[in-house]
VMD Tcl script that draws the C-alpha trace (Angstrom):
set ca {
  {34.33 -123.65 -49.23}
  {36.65 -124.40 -46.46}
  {36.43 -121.21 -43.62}
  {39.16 -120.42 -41.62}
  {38.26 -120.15 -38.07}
  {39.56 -120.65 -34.73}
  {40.85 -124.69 -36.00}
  {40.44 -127.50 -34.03}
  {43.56 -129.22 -34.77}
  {45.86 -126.00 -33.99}
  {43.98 -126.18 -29.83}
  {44.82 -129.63 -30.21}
  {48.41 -129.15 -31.21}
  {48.23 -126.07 -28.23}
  {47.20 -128.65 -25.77}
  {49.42 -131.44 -26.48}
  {52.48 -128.99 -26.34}
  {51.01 -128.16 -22.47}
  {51.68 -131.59 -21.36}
  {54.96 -132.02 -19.18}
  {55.84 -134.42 -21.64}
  {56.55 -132.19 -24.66}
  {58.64 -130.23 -22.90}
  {61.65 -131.04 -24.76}
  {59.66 -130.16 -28.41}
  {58.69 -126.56 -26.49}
  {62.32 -125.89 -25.50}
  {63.15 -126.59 -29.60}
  {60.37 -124.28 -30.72}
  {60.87 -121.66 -28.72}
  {64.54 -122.04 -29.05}
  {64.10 -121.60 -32.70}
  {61.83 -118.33 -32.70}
  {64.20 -116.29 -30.12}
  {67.60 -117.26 -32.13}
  {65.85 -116.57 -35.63}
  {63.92 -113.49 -34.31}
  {67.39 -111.70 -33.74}
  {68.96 -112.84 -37.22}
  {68.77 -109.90 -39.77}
  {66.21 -110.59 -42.60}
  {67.02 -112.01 -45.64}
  {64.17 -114.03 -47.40}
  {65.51 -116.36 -49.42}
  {67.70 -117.63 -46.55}
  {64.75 -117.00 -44.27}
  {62.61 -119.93 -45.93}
  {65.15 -122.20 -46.36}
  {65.66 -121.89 -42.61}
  {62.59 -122.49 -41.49}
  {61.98 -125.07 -44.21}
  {64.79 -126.89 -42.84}
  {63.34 -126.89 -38.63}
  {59.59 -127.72 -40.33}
  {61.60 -130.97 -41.62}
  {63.12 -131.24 -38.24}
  {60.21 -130.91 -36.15}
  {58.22 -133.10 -38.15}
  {61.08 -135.91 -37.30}
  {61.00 -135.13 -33.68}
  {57.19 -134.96 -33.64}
  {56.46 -138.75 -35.65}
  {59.54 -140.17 -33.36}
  {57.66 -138.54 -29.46}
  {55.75 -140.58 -27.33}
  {52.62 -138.13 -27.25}
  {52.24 -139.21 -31.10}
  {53.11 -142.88 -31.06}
  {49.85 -144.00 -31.73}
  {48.34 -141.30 -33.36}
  {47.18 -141.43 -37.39}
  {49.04 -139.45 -39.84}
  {45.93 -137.10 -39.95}
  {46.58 -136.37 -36.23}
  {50.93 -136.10 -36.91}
  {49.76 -134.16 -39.71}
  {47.20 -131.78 -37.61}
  {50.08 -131.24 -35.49}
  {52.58 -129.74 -38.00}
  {49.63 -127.75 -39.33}
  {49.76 -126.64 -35.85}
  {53.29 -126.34 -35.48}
  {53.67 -124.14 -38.44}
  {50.52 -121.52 -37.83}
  {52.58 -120.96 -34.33}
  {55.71 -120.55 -35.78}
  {54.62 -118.04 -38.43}
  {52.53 -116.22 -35.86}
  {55.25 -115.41 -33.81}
  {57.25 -114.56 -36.79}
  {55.10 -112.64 -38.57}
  {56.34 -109.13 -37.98}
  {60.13 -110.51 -38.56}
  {59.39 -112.20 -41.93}
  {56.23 -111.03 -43.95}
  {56.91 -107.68 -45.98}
  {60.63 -107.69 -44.68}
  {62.30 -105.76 -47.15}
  {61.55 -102.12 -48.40}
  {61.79 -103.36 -51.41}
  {58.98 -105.66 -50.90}
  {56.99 -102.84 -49.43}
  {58.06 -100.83 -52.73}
  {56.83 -103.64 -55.20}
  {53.16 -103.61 -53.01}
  {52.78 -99.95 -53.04}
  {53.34 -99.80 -57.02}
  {50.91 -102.98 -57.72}
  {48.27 -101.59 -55.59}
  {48.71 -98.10 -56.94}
  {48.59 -99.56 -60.51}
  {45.56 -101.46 -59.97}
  {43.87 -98.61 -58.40}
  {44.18 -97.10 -61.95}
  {43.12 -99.84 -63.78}
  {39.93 -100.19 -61.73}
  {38.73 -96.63 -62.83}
  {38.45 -97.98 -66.35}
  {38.92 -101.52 -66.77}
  {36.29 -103.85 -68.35}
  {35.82 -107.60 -68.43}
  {35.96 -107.51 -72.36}
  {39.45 -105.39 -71.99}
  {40.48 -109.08 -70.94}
  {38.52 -110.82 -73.47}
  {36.40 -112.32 -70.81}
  {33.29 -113.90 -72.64}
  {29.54 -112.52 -71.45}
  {28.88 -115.93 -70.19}
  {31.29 -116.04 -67.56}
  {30.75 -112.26 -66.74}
  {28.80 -112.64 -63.20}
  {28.90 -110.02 -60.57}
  {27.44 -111.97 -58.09}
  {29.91 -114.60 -58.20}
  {33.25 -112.26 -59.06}
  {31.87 -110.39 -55.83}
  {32.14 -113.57 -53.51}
  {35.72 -114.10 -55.37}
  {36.68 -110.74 -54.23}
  {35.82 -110.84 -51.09}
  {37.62 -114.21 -50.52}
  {40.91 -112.53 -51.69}
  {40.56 -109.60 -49.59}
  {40.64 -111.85 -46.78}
  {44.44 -112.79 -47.20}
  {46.20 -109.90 -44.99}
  {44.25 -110.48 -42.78}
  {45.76 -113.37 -41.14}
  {49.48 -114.38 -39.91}
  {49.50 -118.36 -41.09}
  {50.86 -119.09 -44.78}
  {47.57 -121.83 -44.34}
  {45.08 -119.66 -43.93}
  {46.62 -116.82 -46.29}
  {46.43 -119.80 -48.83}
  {42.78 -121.08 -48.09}
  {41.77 -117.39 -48.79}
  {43.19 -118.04 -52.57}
  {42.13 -121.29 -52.92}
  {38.15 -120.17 -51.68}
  {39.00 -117.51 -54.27}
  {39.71 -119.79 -56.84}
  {36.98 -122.21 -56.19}
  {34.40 -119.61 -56.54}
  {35.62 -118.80 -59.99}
  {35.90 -122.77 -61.31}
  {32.13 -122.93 -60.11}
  {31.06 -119.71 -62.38}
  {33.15 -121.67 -64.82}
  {31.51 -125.12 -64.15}
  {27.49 -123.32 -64.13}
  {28.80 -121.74 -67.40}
  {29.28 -124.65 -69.32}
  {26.29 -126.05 -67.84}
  {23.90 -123.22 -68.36}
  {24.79 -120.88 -71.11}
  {26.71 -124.06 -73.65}
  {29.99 -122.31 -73.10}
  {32.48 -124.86 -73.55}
  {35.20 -125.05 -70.58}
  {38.22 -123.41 -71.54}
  {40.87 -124.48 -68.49}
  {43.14 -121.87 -68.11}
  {42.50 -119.74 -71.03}
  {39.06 -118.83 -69.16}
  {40.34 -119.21 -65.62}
  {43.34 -116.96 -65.62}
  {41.26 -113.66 -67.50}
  {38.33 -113.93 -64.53}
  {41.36 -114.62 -61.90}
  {43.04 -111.51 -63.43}
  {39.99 -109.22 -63.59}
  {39.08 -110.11 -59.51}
  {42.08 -109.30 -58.43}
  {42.49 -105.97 -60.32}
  {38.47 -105.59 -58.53}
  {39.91 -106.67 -55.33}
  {43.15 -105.13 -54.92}
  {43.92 -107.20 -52.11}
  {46.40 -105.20 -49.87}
  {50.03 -106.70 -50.10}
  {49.55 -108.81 -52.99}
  {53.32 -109.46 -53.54}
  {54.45 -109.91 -49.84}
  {51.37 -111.88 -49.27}
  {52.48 -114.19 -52.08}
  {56.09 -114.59 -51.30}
  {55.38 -115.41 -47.86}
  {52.68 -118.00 -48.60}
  {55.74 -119.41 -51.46}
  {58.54 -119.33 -48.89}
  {56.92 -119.99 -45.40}
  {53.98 -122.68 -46.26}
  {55.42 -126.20 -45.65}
  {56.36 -127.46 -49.05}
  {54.79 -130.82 -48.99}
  {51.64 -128.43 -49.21}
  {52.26 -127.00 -51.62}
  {50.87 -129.53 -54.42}
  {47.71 -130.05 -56.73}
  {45.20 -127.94 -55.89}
  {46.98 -125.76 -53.69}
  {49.56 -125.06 -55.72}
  {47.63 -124.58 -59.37}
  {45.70 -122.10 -57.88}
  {48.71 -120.20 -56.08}
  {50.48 -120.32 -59.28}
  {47.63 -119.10 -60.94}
  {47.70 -115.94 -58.87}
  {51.66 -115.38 -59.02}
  {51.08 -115.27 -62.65}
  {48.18 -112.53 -62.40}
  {50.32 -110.90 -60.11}
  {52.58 -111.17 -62.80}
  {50.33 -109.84 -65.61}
  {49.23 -106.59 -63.92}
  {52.55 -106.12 -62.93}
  {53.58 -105.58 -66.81}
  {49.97 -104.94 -68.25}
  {50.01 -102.24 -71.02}
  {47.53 -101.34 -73.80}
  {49.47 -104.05 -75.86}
  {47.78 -107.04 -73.11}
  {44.54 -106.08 -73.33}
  {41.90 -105.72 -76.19}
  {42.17 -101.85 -76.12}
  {43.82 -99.10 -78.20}
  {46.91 -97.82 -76.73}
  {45.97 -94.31 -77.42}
  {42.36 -95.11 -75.73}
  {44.56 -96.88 -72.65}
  {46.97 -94.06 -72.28}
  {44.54 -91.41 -71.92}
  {42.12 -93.62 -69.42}
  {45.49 -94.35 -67.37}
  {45.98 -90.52 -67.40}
  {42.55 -89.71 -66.56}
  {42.82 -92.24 -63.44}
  {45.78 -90.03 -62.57}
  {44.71 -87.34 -62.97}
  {41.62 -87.94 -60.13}
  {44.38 -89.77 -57.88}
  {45.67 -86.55 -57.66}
  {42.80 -84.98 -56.26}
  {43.78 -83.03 -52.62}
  {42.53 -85.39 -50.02}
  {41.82 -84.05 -46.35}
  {44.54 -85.80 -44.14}
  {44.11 -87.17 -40.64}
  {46.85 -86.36 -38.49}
  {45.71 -87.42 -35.31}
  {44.08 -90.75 -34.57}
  {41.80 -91.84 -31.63}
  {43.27 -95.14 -30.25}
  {39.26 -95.85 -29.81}
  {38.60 -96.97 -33.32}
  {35.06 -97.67 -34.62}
  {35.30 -101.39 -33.78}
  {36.24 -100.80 -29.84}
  {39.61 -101.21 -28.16}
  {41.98 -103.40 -29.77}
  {42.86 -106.60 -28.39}
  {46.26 -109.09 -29.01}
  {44.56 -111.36 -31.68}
  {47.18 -114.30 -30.65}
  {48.41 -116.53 -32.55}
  {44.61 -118.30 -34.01}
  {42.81 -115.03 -34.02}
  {42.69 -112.95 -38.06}
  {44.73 -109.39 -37.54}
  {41.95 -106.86 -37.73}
  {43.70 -104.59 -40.03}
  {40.69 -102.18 -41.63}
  {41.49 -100.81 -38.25}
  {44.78 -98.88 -38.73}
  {44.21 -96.24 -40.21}
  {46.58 -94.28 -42.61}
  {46.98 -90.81 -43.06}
  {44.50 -91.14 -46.04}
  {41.43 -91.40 -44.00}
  {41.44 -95.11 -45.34}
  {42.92 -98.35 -43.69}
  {45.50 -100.22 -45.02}
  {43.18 -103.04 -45.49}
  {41.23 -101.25 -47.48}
  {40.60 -97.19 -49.00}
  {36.75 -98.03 -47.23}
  {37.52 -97.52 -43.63}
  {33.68 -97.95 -42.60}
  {32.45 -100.70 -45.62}
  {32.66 -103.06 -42.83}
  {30.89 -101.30 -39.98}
  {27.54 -101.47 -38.37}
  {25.33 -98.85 -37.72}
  {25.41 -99.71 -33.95}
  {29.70 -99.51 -34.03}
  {29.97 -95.60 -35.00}
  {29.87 -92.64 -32.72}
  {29.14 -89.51 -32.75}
  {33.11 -88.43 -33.33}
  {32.73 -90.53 -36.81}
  {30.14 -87.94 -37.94}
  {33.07 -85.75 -39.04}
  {35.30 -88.07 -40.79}
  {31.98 -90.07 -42.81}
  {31.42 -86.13 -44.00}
  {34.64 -85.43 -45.28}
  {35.07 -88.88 -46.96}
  {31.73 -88.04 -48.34}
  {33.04 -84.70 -49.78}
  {36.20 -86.11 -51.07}
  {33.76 -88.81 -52.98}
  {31.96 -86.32 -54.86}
  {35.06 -84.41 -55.77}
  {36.56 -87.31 -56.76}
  {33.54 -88.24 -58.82}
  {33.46 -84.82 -60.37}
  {36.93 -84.58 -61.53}
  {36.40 -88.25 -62.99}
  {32.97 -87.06 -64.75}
  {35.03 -83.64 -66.09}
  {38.22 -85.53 -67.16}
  {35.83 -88.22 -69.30}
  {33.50 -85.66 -70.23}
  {36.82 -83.63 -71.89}
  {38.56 -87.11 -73.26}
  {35.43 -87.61 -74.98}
  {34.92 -84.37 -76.61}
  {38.86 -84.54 -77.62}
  {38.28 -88.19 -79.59}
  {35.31 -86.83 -81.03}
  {37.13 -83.37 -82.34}
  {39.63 -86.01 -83.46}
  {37.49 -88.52 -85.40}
  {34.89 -85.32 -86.92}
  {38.53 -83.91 -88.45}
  {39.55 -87.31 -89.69}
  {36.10 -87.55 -91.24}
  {36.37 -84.20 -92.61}
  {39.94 -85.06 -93.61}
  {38.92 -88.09 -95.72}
  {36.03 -85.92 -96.97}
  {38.03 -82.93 -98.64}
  {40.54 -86.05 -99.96}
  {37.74 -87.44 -101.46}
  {36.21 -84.32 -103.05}
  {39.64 -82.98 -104.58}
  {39.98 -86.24 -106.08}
  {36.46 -86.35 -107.29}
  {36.49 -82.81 -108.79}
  {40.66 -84.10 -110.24}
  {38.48 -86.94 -112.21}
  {35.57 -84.37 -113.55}
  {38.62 -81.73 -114.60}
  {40.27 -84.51 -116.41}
  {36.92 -86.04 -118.13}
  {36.44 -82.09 -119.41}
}
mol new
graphics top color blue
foreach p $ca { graphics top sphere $p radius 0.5 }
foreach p [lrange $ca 0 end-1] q [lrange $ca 1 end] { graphics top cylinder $p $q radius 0.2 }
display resetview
């Protein structure tokens, strides 16, 4: 599983651009980022721009001195390089840069926030062989990883460590239990149910900038299976009803209701926020370091990384002014919990009411028309 760290070949690229002899490739990029950085956005327009100077740059860069007898690993290290920069200093100006791609994220991840509450691998017709906690929670926690860096690379190893994690499961399946391999038909379903498990935050704008801002020529084989694998369960949740998945529609529309209905529970909200988070004082990330996002916090009491604000804390990071806000999370927990346990409690009681007057139904049906039959044999 490739990790994405501080890389090599982006200090390389950093260094080479340092030397008085690149100066004229430095005067290009940073031309570039200052004239598109005042351009209003438009996506569509927006990748084909920057599509277009990638093309450029890599011209420029095979043609300059400082790479006339380098490999095309190296040449290709350096567009790598060239593009993480680029996208770093235009990621506030081009990821999420339309409300209505902030619309489309809110509704997915508010969807699959109600799905979670009651979804179940066999809802997707997952088989028990390839059902594996273990493994779907290393998947997760691959995905989650994706917002939380600026480069359409990195955003795009986080879906392909994703993937490769669920291939394996597939792979020890087939080995280990006789399942025979299924390809998609068994990839998609587990790719589906992670990312409903997940929720990764930004799921659309995360996928439409790796689509528009990753350098094409990257986007092949591998790369771009398992990206196209995701738009697709993107695509699925997006217009999942009872009629998808192996469930009644009756039984889905009350569970979806039920999910509501605890969403709706009054949550304690924090109006004022200490600039000191739990993780210490913020520092610029630049443009190699992940964005640390579990650490804005929304009015929720969660982060918009995640509705766990302190899942990734240590006991040493917390202070004695977190006391408060771990209680009332607490609290809202258990009332959360409680309205859940009430709401299935009551849905259960209702089908139950139902299927004892079907029952009793059929029975008096049956009886009249027994009793018909006697009347008539008289």
């Amino acid at each position: 599983m490739e990790t994405v760290t501080h890389s090599s070949p982006f200090d390389s690229f950093l260094d080479r651009m340092r030397n008085p002899a690149s100066l004229d490739l430095v005067r290009s990029i940073k031309s570039f980022i200052v004239s598109f950085s005042y351009t209003a956005s438009n996506p569509e327009t927006d990748g084909k721009r920057i599509q277009e100077f990638f093309q450029t740059m890599e011209d420029a860069i095979r043609d300059h001195p400082l790479w006339a007898s380098s490999s095309d690993d190296e040449t290709d290290n350096a567009l790598e390089g060239l593009e993480k920069y680029v996208m770093t200093k235009l990621h506030s100006r081009t990821f999420a840069s339309t409300p209505e791609d902030v619309k489309i994220d809110a509704e997915i991840s508010e969807k699959i926030s109600l799905l979670q509450t009651f979804l179940r691998p066999q809802h997707l017709d997952i088989p028990s062989a390839l059902q594996n906690e273990a493994a779907w929670l290393l998947a997760e926690k691959e995905l989650k990883k994706i917002n939380a860096f600026k480069a359409p690379r990195e955003k795009l190893l986080c879906i392909i460590n994703c993937s490769r994690v669920i291939n394996n499961l597939l792979l020890n399946a087939s080995i280990s239990e006789d399942h025979v391999p299924g390809g998609a038909d068994d990839f998609l379903p587990v790719l589906i149910y992670v990312t409903i498990k997940a929720n990764p935050p930004q799921l659309h704008s995360n996928l439409k900038f790796i689509q528009l801002y990753r350098r094409q020529s990257k986007l092949v084989s591998e790369a771009a299976y398992y990206l196209t694998n995701l738009v697709s369960a993107k695509s699925f949740i997006v217009d999942l009803n009872a009629k998808s998945l192996s469930i009644e529609e009756s039984e889905f529309m009350e569970s979806m209701e039920a999910a509501r209905l605890v969403n709706r529970v009054p949550q304690e909200t924090v109006t004022t926020i200490n600039k000191r988070s739990i993780f210490g004082k913020l520092m610029d990330p630049g443009p190699s370091t992940p964005v640390h996002v579990k650490t804005q916090t929304n009015v929720n009491g969660g982060s918009s990384g995640s509705n766990y604000p302190y899942m990734e804390a240590e006991a040493g990071e917390l202070t004695v002014g977190d006391v408060e806000r771990l209680l009332s999370l607490y609290k809202d927990v258990v009332t959360k919990y409680t309205s859940l346990c009430n709401t299935v409690r009551h849905l259960s009681v209702s089908r139950t009411q139902r299927h004892d007057g079907l029952l009793r139904e059929s029975n008096g049906t049956h009886k009249d028309t027994c009793s018909k039959e006697t009347e008539k044999r008289s």
